[in-house]
C-alpha positions as CSV (number, residue, x, y, z in Angstrom):
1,X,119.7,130.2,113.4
2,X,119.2,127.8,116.6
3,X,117.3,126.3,114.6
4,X,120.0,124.5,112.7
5,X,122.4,124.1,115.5
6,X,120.8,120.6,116.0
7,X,121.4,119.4,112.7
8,X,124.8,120.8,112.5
9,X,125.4,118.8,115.6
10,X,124.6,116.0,113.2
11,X,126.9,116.6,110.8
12,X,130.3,115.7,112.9
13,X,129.5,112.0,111.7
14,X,131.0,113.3,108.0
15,X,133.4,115.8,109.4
16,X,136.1,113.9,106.7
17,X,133.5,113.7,103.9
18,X,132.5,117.6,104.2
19,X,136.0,118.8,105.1
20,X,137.4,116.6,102.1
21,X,134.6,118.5,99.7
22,X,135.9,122.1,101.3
23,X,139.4,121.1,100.4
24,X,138.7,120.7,97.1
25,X,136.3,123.1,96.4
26,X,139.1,125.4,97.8
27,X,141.8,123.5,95.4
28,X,139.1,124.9,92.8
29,X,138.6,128.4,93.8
30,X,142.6,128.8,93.6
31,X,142.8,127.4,90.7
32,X,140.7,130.0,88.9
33,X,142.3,132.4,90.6
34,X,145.7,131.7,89.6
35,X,144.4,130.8,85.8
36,X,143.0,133.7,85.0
37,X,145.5,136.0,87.3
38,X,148.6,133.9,85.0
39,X,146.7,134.5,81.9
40,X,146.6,138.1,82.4
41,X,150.0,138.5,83.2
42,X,151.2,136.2,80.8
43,X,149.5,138.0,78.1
44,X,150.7,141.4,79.2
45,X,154.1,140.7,79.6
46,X,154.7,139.2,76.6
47,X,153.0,141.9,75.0
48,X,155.4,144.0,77.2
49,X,158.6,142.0,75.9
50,X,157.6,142.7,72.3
51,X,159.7,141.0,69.1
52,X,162.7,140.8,71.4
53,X,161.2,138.9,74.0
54,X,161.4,136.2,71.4
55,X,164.9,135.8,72.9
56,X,164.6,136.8,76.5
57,X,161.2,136.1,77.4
58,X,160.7,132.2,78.7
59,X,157.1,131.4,77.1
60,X,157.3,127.9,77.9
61,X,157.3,128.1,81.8
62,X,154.3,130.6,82.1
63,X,152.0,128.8,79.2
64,X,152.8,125.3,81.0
65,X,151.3,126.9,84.3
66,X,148.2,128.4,82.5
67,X,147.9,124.6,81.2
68,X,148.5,122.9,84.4
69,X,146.0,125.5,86.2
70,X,143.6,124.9,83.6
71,X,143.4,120.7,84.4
72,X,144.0,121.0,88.0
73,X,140.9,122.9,88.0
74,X,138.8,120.9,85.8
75,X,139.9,117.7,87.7
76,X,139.0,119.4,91.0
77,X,135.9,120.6,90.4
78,X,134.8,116.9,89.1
79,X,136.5,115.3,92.3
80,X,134.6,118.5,94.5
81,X,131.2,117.8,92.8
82,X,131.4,113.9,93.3
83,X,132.9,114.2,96.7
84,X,130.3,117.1,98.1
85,X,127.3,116.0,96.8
86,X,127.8,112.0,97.4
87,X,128.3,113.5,101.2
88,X,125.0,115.7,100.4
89,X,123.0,112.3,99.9
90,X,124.5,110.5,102.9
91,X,123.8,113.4,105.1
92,X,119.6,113.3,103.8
93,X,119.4,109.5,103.6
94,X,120.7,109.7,107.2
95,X,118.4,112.6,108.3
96,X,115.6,111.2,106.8
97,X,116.0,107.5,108.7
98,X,116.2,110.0,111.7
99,X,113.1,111.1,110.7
100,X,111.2,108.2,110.1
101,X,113.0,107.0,113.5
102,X,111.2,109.8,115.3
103,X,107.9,109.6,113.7
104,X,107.4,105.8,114.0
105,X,107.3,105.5,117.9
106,X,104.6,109.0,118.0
107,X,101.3,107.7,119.2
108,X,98.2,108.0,117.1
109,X,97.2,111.1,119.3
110,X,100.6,112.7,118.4
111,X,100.3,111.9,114.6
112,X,97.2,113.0,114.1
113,X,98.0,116.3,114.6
114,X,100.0,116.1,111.2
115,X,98.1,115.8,107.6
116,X,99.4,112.6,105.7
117,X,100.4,115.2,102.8
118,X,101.9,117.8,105.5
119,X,104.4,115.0,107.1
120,X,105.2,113.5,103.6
121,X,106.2,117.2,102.7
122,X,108.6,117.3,105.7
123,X,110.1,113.9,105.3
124,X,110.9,114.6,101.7
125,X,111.0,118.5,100.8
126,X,112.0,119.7,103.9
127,X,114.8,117.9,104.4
128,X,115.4,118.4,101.0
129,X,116.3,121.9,101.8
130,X,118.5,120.8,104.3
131,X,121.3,119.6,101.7
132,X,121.7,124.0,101.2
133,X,123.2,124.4,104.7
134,X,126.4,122.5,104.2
135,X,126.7,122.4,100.2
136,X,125.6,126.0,99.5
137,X,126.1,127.9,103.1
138,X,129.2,126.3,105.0
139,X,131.4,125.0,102.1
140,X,131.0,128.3,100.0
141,X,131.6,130.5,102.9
142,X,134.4,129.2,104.4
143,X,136.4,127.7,101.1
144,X,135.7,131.9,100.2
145,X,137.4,132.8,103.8
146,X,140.4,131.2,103.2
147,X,140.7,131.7,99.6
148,X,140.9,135.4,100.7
149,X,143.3,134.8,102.9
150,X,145.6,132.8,100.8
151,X,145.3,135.6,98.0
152,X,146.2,138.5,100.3
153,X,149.0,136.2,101.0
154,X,149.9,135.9,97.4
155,X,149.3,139.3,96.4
156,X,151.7,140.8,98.8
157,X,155.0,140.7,98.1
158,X,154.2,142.1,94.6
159,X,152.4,145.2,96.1
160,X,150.8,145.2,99.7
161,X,148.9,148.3,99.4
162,X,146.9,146.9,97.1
163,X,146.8,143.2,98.5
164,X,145.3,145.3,101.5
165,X,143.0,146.9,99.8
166,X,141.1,143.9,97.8
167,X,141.6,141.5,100.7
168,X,139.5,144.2,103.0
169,X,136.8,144.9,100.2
170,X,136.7,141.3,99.7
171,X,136.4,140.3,103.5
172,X,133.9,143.2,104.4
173,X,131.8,142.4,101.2
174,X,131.6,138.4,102.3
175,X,130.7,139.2,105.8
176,X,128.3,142.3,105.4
177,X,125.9,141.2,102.0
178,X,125.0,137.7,103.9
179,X,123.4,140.0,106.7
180,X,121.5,142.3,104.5
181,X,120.4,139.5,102.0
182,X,119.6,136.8,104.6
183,X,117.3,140.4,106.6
184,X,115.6,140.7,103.0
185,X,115.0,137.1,101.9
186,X,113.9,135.8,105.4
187,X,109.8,136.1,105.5
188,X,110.3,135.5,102.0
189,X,111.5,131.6,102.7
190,X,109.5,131.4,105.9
191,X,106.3,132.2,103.8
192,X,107.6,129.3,101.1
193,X,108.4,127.1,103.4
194,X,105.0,127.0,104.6
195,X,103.2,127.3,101.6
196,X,105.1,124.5,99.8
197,X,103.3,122.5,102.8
198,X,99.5,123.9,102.0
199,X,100.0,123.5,98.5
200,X,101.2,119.6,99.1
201,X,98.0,119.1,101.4
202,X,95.5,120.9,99.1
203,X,97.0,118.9,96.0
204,X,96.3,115.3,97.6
205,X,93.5,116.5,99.0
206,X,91.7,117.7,95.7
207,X,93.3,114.1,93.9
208,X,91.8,111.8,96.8
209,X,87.8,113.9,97.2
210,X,87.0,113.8,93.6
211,X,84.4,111.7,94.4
212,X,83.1,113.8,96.9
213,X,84.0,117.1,95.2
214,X,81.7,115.8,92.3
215,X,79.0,114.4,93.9
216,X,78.6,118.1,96.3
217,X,79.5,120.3,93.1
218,X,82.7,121.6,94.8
219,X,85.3,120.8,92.5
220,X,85.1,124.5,90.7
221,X,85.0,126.0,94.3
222,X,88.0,124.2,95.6
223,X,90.0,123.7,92.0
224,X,89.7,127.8,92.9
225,X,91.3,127.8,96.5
226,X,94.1,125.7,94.6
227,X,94.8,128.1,92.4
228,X,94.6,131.4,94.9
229,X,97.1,128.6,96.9
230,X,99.5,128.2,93.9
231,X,99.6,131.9,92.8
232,X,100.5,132.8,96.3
233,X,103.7,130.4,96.0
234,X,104.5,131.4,92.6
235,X,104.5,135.7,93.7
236,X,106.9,134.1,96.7
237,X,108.9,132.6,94.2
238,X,109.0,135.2,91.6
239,X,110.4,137.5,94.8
240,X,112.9,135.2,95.9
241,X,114.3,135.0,92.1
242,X,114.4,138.8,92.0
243,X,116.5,139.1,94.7
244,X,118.7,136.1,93.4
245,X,119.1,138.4,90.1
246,X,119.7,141.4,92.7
247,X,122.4,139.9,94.9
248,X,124.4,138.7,91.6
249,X,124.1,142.2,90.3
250,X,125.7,143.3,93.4
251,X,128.5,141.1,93.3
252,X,129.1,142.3,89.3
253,X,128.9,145.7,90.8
254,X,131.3,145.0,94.0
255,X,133.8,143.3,91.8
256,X,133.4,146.1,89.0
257,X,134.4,148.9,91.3
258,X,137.2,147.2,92.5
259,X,138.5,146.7,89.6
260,X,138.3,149.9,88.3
261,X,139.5,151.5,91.6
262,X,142.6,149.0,91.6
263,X,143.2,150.4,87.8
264,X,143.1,154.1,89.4
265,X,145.6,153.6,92.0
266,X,147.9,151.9,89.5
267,X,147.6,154.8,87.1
268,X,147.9,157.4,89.5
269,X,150.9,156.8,91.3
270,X,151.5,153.2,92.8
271,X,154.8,151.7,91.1
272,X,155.5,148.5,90.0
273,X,159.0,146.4,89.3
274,X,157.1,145.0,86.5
275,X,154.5,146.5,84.4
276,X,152.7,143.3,83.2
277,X,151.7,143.3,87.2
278,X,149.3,145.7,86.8
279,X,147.3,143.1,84.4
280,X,147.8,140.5,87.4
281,X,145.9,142.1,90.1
282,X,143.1,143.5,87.5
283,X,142.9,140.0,86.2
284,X,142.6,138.4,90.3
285,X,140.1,141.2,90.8
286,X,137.8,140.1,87.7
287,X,138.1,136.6,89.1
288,X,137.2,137.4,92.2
289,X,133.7,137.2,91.3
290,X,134.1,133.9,91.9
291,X,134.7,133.6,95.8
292,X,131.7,135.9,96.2
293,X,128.7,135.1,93.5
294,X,127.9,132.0,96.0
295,X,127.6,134.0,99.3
296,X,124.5,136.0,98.2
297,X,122.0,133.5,97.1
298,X,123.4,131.1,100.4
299,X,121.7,133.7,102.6
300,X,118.7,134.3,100.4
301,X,117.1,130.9,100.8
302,X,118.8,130.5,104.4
303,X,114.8,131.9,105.7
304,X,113.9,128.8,104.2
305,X,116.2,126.6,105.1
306,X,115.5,127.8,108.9
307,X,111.9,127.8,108.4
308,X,112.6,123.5,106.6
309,X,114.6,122.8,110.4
310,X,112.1,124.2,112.5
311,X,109.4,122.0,111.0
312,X,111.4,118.9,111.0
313,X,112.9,120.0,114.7
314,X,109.3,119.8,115.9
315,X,109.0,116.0,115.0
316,X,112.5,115.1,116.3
317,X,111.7,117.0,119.8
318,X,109.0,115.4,120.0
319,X,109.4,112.6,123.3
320,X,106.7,109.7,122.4
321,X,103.5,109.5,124.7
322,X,103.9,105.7,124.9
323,X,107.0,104.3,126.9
324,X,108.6,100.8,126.6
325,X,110.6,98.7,129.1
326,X,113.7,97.3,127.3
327,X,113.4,94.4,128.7
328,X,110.0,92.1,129.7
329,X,109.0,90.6,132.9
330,X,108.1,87.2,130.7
331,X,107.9,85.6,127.0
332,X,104.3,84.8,125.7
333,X,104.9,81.5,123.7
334,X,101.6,79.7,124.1
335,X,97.9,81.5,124.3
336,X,97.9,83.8,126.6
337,X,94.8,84.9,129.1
338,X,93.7,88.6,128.9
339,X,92.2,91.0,131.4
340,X,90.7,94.5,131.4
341,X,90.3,96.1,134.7
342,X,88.4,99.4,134.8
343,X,89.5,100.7,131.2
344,X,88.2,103.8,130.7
345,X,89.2,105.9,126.9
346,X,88.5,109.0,125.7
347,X,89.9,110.2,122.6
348,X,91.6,113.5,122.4
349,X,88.5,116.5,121.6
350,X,85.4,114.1,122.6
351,X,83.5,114.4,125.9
352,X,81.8,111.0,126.2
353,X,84.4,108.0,126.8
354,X,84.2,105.3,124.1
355,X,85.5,103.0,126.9
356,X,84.1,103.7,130.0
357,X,85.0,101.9,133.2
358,X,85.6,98.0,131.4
359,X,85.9,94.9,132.8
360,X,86.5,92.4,130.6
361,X,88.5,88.7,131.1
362,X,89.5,86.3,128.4
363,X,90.7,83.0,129.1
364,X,93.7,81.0,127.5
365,X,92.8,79.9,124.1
366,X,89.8,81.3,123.6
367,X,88.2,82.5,120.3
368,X,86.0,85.6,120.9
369,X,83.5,87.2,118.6
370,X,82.9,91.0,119.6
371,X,80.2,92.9,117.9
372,X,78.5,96.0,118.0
373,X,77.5,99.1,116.2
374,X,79.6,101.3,114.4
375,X,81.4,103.6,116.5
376,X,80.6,101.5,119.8
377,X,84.6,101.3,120.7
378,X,85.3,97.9,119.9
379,X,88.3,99.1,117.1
380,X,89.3,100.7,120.2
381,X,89.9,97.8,122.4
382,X,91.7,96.4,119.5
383,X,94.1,99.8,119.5
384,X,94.5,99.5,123.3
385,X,95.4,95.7,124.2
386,X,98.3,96.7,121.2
387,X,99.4,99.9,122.8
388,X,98.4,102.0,119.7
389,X,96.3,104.4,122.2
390,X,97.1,104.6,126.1
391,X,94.2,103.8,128.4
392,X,93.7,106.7,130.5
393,X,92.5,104.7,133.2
394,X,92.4,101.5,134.3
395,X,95.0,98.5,133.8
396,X,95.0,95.8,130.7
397,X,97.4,92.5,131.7
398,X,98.3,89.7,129.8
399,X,99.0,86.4,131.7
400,X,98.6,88.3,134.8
401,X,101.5,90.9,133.8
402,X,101.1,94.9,132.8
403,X,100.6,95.6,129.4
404,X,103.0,98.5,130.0
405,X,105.8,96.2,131.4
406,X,106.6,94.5,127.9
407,X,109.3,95.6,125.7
408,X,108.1,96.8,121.9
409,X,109.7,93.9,120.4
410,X,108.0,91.4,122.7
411,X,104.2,93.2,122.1
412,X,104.6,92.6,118.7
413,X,106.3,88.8,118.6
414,X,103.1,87.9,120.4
415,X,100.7,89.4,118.7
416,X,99.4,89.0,115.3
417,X,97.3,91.6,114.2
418,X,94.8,92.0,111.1
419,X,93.5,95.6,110.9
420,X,90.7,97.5,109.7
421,X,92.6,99.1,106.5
422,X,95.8,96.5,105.2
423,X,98.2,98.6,103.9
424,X,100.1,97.3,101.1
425,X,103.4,99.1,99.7
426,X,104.6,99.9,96.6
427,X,106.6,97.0,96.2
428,X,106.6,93.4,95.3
429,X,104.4,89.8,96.3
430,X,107.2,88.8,98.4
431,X,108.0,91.8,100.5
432,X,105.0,92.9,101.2
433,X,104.3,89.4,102.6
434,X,107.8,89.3,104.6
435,X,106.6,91.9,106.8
436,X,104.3,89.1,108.8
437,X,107.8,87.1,109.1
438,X,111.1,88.5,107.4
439,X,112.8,85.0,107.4
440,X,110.1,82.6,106.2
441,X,111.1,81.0,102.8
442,X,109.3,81.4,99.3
443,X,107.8,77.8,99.8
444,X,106.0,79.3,103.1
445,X,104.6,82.4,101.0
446,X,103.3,80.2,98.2
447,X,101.6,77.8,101.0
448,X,100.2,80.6,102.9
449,X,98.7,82.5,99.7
450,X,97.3,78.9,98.6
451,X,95.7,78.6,102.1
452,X,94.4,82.1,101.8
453,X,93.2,81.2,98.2
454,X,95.5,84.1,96.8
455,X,97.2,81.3,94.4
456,X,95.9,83.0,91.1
457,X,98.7,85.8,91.7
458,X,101.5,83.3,91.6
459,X,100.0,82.3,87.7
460,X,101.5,85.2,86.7
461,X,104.9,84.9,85.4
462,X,106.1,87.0,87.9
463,X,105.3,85.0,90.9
464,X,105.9,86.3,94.1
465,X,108.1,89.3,92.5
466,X,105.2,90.7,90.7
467,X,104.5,94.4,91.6
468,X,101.7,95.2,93.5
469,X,101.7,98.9,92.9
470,X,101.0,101.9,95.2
471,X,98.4,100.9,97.9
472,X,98.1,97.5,95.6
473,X,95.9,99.9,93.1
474,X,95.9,96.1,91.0
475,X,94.1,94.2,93.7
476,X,90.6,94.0,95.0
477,X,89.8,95.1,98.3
478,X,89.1,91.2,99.3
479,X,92.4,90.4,97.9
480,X,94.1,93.0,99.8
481,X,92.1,91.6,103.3
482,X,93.7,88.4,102.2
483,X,97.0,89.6,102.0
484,X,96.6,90.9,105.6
485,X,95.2,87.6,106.6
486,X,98.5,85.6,105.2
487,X,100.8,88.1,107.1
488,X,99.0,87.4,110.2
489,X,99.3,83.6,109.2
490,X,103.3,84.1,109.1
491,X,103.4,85.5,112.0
492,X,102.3,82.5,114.0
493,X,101.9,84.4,117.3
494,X,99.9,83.1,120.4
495,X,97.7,86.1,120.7
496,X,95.5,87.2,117.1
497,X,93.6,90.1,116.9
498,X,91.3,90.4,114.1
499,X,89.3,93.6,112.8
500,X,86.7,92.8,110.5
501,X,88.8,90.5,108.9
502,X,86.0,88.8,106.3
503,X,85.1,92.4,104.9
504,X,84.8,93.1,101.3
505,X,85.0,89.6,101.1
506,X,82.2,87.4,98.7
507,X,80.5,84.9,101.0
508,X,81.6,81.7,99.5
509,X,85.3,83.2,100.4
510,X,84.4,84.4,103.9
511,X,83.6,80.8,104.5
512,X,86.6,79.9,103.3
513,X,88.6,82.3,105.4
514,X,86.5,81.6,108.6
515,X,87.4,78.0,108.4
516,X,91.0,78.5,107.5
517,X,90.8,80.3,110.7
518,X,89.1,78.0,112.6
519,X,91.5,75.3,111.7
520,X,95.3,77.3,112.1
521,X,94.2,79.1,115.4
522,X,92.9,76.3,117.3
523,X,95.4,76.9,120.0
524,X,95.4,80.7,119.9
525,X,93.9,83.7,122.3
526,X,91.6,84.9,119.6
527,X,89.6,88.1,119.6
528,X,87.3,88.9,116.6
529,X,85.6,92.0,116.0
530,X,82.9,92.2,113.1
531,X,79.5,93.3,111.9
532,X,78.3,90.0,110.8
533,X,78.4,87.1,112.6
534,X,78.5,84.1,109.9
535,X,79.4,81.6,111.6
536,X,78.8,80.7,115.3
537,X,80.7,77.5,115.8
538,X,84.3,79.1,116.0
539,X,83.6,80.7,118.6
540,X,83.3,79.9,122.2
541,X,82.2,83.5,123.7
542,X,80.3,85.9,121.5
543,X,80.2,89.6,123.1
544,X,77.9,92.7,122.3
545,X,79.7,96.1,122.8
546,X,77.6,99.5,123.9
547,X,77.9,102.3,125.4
548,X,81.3,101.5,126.1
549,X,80.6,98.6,128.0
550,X,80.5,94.7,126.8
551,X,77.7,92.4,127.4
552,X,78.0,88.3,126.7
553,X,75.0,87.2,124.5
């Protein structure tokens, strides 16, 4: 139960919102409770009153109540449902831009202790399962507490013996089946918490190797695991459902007893003013079934809910590796100079440095080339001059300052990076452009996709709101290296880091690209790294990488 305390913390930001939805759904539980608890009386009593009671029994007062109940809960439960679950959303939307919050400033060697599948499963199912804790566990709960309360209330001026005696088998049945049911559908929700999870990360992993699944023969083998996977989750399933069915039974059986026992006393000996009372309280006790049939299944799936919090607790308690200043010592504006002073790397689970002991210096303004085989580290000088990995020794400065003195906000202004893989979201032209600079204009996209010969996607009639698709699945691996190369083109920052910018690129393009660059970053600190080195001129220093050490050729 710790476990949620966090989030519950959370939740004081729609104290209103949630205690509005209680309020209502409480409005709503009365109002059944009276409806049906009227209706019985009103039938018994004028059963009761017979033919006469045509001339001494008031009809019209009791039927209007039945009526008025009957709306009044109708309209509540409508205003409950819109009001609880619009609060529901709120409360995921906000946990989930916790989430993302907490999981952007994790470095590489925190994230990649988390499967793409495994964290996707945790910002969007596990959170999921947090909407149960207020709309299924707290509002049912306590709306049922007080319902009880008003009802013993209600019940006892027309016979407190018996207002005693369903309040109290009411109470002890609300407060004892959440602790057997939560005991006996814990492991259950822990296990399908978990699985959920595997089955996610074997799922995209069995869509993304078909390739590789084919070409090795595997697919039977794994399709297989998959399976063995999914059958487990289904038999976890199937168990939480039978004791769903079981803890509804109970309640049918709770309320059952009651009722008959409430008939019992009435027959046996327990007086009444009025007869047609009798039909009252076995009328409140049928309806009764109400306040309880939610409490059960809460506590079932609570395992799981707990289970959903602790895996999203252990991104949110998670303090990032990589510290920023809020403020830095200076403001980059024009090409900076660059120095590596004994940067040594390792990665996490490797025992030979990729970067070992490097002394490197790069002077305002100039346009370096690095190459070297793959694996050598230079990707990783790239990672480390933008903070993405921390250098375990050794110091990195730009313009004579710390690396590790400048704010987040200030890294990035002055940078302008093109990396290995471009990423482009499931969105349109223009956004996935803005992120290089959210306030150019749509004449500065056009120019920038002309420059980067990307002009044939504005001759659609879509222009720059046509959909690009998930991962751009419509464009070519050169167009989407081009669509990197016009973000870092918007960005218009002093310092440009390129990683193999020209790949998957035809020749007559690269060219085309290589000059582009050679023209825009004439006054830029520019650091290159590629396998192919087309064209000398651009550069003034060209720089070998091995061993983890650079060489000038």
């Amino acid at each position: 139960m710790k476990a949620l305390l966090p989030f519950l913390a959370l939740y004081k930001r729609y104290l209103t919102r949630m205690a509005l939805g209680m309020l209502l759904a409480l409005v709503t539980l009365l109002s059944s409770l009276f409806l049906l608890s009227l209706s019985g009386w009103f039938l018994a009593a004028t059963a009761f009153a017979g033919i006469a009671g045509l001339y001494t029994f008031n009809y019209m007062l009791p039927a209007a109540g039945v009526r008025g109940a009957a709306i009044l809960r109708t309209t509540a439960r409508y205003a409950e449902r819109l009001v609880s679950h619009n609060t529901t959303f709120k409360l995921l939307a906000f946990l989930r831009i916790l989430a993302f919050k907490k999981i952007v400033p994790l470095s590489s060697r925190q994230r990649q202790h988390y499967q793409k599948a495994d964290l996707l499963n945790r910002f969007i199912a596990d959170i999921d399962h947090l909407d149960h804790v207020y709309l299924k566990l707290l509002s049912p709960f306590i709306t049922g507490f007080i319902a009880i309360i008003v009802l013993f209330l209600g019940l006892s001026p027309f016979n407190l013996s018996l207002a005693i005696l369903i309040s109290t088998v009411l109470l002890l049945t609300l407060i004892m089946t959440p602790i057997y049911f939560y005991q006996a559908g814990k492991t259950t929700g822990q296990q399908l918490a978990q699985q959920k999870s595997d089955y996610r990360q074997h799922v995209v992993s069995y869509l993304q190797g078909q390739a590789e699944l084919t070409i090795f023969d595997a697919r039977e083998q794994f399709r297989q695991q998959l399976d063995q996977a999914e059958n487990r989750w289904l038999q976890n399933q199937q168990q939480q459902a039978k004791l769903a069915s079981m803890a509804q039974s109970w309640i049918i059986i709770i309320i059952g007893l009651l009722t008959s026992l409430v008939l019992y006393l009435s027959i046996s000996g327990i007086t009444f003013t009025q007869p047609p009372i009798i039909a009252l309280f076995v009328f409140i006790c049928l309806s009764c079934a109400e306040i309880l049939a939610p409490i059960p299944n809460a506590f079932i799936y609570l395992g799981h809910v707990i289970a959903s919090a602790k895996r999203i607790g252990e991104l949110f308690n998670q303090q990032p590796d990589i510290d920023y200043p809020s403020t830095s010592p200076i403001e980059i504006t024009t090409a900076p100079k660059l120095q590596l002073t004994d940067v040594t790397f390792t990665y996490p689970q490797q025992q030979i440095a990729t970067i070992n002991q490097l002394c490197w210096e790069i002077n305002a303004g100039e346009h370096i080339a690095l190459i070297g085989k793959t694996g050598c580290g230079k990707s990783t000088i790239l990672k480390l001059i933008t903070r993405t990995w921390e250098a375990n020794q050794g110091q990195i400065t730009i313009n004579d300052v710390d690396l590790r003195d400048f704010s987040e906000s200030s890294l990035r202004n002055f940078m302008a990076v093109i990396p290995q893989r471009i990423d482009i979201f499931n969105d349109t032209l223009r956004n996935n452009l803005l992120i290089g600079n959210p306030s150019a204009t749509d004449q500065q996209l056009i120019e920038v996709l002309t420059l980067v010969g990307l002009e044939k996607l504005l001759a659609s009639e879509n222009g720059l709101t046509l959909w690009l698709g998930e991962n751009g699945r419509a464009l070519s691996g050169g167009e989407k290296r081009r669509i990197g190369i016009a973000r870092a083109l918007l960005h218009d920052a002093p310092l440009v880091l390129m990683d193999e910018p020209t790949e998957s690129l035809d020749n007559e393009t690269e060219q085309q690209i290589i000059a582009l660059i050679r023209q825009i970053y004439t006054n830029k600190t520019l650091i290159m790294v590629t396998h192919r080195l087309t064209e000398h001129q651009m550069f003034d220093k060209v720089y070998m990488m091995e061993n983890g050490k650079i060489m000038q050729k």
